[in-house]
PyMOL commands that place a pseudoatom at each C-alpha (Angstrom):
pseudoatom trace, name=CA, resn=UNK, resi=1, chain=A, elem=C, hetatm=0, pos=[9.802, 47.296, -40.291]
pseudoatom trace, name=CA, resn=UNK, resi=2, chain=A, elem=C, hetatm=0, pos=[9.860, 43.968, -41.501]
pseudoatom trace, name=CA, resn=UNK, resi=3, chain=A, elem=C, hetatm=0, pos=[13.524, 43.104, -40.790]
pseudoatom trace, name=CA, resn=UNK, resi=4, chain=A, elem=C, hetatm=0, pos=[12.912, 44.405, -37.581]
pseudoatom trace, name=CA, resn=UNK, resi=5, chain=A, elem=C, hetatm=0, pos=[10.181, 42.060, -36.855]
pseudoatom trace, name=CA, resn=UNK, resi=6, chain=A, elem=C, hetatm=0, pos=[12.036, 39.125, -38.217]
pseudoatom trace, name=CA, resn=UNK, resi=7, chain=A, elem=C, hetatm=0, pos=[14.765, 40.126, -36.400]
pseudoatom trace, name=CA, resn=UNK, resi=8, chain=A, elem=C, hetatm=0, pos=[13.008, 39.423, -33.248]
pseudoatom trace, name=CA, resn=UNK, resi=9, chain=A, elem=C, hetatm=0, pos=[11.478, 36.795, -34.040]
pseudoatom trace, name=CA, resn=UNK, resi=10, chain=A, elem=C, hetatm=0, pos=[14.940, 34.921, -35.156]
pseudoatom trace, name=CA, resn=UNK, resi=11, chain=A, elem=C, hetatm=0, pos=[16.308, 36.406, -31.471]
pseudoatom trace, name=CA, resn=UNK, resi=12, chain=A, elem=C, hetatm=0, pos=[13.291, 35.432, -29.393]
pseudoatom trace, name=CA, resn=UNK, resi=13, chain=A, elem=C, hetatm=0, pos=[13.648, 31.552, -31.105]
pseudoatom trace, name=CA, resn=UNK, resi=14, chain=A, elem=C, hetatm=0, pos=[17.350, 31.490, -30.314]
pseudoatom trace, name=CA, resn=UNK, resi=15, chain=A, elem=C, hetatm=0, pos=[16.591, 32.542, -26.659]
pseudoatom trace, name=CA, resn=UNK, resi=16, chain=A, elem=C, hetatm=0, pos=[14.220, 29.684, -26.079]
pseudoatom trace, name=CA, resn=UNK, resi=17, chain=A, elem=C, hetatm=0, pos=[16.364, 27.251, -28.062]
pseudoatom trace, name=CA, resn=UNK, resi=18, chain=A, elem=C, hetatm=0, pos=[19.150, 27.927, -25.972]
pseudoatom trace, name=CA, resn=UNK, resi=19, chain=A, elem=C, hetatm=0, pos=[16.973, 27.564, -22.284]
pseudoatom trace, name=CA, resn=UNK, resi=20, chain=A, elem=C, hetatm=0, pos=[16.978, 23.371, -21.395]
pseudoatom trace, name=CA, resn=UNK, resi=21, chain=A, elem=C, hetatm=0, pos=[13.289, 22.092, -21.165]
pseudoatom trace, name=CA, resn=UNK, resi=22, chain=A, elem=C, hetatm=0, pos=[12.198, 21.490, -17.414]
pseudoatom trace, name=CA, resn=UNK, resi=23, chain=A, elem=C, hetatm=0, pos=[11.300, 17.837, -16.262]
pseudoatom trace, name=CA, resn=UNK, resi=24, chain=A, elem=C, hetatm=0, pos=[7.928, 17.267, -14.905]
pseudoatom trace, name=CA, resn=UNK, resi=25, chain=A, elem=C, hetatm=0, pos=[8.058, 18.033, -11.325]
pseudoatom trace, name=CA, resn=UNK, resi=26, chain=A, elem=C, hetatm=0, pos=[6.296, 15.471, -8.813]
pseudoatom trace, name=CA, resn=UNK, resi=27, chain=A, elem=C, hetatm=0, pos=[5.401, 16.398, -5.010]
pseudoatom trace, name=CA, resn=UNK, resi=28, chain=A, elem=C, hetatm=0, pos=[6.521, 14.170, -2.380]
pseudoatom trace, name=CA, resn=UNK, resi=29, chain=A, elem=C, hetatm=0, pos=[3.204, 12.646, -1.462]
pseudoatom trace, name=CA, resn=UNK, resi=30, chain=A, elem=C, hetatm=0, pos=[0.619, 12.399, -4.082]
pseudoatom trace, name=CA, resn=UNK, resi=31, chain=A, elem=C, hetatm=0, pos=[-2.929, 10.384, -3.638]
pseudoatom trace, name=CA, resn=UNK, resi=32, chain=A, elem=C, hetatm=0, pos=[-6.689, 10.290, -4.601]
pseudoatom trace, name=CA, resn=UNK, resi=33, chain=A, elem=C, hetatm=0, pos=[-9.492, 7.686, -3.460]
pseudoatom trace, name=CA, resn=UNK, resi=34, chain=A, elem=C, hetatm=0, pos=[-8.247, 4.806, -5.050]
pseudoatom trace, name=CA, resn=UNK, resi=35, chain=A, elem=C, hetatm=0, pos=[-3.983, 4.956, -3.526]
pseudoatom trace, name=CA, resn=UNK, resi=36, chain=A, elem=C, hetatm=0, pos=[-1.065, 7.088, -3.989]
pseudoatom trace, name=CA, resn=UNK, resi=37, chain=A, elem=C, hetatm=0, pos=[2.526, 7.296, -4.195]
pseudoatom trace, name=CA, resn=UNK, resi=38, chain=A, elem=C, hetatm=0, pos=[4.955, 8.340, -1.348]
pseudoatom trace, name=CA, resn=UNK, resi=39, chain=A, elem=C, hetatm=0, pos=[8.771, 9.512, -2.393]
pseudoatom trace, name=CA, resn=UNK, resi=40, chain=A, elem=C, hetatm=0, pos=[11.446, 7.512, -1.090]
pseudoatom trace, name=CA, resn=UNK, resi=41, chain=A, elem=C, hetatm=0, pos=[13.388, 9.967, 0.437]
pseudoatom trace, name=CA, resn=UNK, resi=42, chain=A, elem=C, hetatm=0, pos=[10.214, 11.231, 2.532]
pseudoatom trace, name=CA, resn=UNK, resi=43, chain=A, elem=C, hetatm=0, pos=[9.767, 7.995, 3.718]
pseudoatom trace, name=CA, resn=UNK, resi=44, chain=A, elem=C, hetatm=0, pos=[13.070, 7.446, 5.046]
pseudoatom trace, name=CA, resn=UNK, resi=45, chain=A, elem=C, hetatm=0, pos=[12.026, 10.848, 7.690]
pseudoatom trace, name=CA, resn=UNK, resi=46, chain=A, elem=C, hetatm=0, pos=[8.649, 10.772, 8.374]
pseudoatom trace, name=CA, resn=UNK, resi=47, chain=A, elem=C, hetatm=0, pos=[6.479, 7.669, 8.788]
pseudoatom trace, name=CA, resn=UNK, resi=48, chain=A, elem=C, hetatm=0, pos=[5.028, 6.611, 5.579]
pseudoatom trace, name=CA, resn=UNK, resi=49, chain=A, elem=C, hetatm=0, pos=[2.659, 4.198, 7.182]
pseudoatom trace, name=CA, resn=UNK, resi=50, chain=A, elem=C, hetatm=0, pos=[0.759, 7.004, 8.913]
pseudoatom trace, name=CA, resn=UNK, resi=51, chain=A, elem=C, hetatm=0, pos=[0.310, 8.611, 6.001]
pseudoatom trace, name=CA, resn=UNK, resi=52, chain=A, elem=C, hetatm=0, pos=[-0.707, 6.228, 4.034]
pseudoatom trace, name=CA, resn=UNK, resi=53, chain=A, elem=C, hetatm=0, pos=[-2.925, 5.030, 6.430]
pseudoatom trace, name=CA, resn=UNK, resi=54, chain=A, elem=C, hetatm=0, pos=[-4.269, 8.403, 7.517]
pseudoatom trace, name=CA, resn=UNK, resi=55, chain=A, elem=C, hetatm=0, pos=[-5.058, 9.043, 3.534]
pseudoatom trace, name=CA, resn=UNK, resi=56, chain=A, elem=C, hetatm=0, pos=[-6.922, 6.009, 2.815]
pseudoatom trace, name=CA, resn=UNK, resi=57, chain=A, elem=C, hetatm=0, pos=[-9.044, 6.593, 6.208]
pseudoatom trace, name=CA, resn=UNK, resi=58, chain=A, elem=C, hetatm=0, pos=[-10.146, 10.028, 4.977]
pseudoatom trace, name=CA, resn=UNK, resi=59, chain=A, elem=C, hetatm=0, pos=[-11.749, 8.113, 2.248]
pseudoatom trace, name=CA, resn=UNK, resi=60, chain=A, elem=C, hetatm=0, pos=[-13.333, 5.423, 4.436]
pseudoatom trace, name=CA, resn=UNK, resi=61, chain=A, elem=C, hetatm=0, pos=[-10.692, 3.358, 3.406]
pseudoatom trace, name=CA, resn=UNK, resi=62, chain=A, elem=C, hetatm=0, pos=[-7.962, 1.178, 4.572]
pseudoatom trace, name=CA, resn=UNK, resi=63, chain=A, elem=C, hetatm=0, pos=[-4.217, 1.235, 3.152]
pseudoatom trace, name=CA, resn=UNK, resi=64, chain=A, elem=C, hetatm=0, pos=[-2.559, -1.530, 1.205]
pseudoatom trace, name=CA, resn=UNK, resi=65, chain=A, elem=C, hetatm=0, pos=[1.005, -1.503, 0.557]
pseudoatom trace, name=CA, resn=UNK, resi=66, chain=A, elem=C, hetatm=0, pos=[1.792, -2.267, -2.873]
pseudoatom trace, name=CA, resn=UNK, resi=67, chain=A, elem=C, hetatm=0, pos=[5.813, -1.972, -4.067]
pseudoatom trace, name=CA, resn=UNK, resi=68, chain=A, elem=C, hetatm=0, pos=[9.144, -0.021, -2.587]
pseudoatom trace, name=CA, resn=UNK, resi=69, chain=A, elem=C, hetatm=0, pos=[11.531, 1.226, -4.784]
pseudoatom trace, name=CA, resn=UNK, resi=70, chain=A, elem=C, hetatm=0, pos=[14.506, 2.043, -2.497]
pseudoatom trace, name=CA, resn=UNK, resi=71, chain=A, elem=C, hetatm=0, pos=[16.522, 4.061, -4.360]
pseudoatom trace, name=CA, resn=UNK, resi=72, chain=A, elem=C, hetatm=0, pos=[17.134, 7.650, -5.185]
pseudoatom trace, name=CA, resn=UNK, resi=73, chain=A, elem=C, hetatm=0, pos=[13.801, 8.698, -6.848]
pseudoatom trace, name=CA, resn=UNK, resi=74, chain=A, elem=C, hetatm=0, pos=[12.358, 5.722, -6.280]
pseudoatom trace, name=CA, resn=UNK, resi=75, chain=A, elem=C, hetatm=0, pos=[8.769, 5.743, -4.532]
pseudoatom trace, name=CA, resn=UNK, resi=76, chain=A, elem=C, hetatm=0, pos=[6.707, 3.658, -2.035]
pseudoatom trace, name=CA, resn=UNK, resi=77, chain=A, elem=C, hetatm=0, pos=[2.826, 2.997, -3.613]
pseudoatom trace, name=CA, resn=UNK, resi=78, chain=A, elem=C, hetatm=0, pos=[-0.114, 1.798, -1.929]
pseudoatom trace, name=CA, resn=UNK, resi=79, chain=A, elem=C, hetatm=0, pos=[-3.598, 1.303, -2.757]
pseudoatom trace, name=CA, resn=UNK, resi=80, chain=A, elem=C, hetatm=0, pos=[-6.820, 2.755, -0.693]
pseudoatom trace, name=CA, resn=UNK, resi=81, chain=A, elem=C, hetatm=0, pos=[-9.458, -0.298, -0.486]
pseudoatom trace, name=CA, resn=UNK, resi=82, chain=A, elem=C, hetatm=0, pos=[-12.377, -0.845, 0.939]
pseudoatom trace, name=CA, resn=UNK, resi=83, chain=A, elem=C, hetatm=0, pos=[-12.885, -1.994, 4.858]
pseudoatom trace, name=CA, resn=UNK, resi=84, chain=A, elem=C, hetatm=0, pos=[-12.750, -5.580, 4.811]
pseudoatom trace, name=CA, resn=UNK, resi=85, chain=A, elem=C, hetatm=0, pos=[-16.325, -8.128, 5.313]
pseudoatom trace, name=CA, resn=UNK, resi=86, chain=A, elem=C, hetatm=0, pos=[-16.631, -8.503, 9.098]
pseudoatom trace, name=CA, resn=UNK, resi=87, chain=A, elem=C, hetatm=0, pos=[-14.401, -5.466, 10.457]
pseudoatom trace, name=CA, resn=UNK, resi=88, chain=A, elem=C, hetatm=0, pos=[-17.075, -4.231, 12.808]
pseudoatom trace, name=CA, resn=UNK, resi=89, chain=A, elem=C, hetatm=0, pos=[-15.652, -0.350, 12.575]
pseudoatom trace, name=CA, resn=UNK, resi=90, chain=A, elem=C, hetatm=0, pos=[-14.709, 2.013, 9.839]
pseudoatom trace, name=CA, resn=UNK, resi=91, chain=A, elem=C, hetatm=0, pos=[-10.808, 3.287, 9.976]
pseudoatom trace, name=CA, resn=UNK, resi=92, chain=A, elem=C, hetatm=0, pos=[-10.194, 5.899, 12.082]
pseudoatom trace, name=CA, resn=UNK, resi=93, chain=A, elem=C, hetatm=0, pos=[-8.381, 8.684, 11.433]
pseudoatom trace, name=CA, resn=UNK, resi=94, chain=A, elem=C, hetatm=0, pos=[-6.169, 10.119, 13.773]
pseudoatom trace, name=CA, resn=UNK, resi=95, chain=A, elem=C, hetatm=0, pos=[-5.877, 14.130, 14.490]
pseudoatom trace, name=CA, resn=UNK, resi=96, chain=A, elem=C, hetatm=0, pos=[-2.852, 15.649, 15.950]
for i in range(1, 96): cmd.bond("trace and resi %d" % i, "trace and resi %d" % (i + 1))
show_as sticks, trace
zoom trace
């Protein structure tokens, strides 16, 4: 019984030896209150401005553009701030 076992247990190590380890996978568009991050190739279909912007005004925010990696895998991030002193209206959010 115990050869059996340790039989197994050798075949059940070799199987997940032999199986590559999966790499982290990211969604195109990620984001909480404070910015996000917005794939490259996304950006080159849809506009990334809108969404960025449309984000950052469901927090009460406004977006800030921060860097643009344009490259396969590279990303566009921005940064959600706060409405500027003296804007006389919150961001508005458009609805399709």
């Amino acid at each position: 019984m115990r050869r059996i076992g340790a039989a197994s247990l050798v075949a059940i190590c070799g199987m997940l030896a032999s199986t590559p380890a999966p790499a982290h996978w990211v969604p195109p568009f990620k984001g909480n209150d404070t910015g996000g991050i917005i794939a490259y190739p996304l950006a080159t279909q849809v506009d990334a401005r809108q969404m960025a912007v449309d984000h950052c005004a469901s927090y009460g925010k406004v977006a800030r553009f921060l860097a643009v990696q344009p490259n396969y895998g590279g990303y566009i991030s921005f940064a959600c701030r706060w409405v500027p002193y003296g804007a006389a209206e919150r961001p508005l959010r458009t609805l399709y």
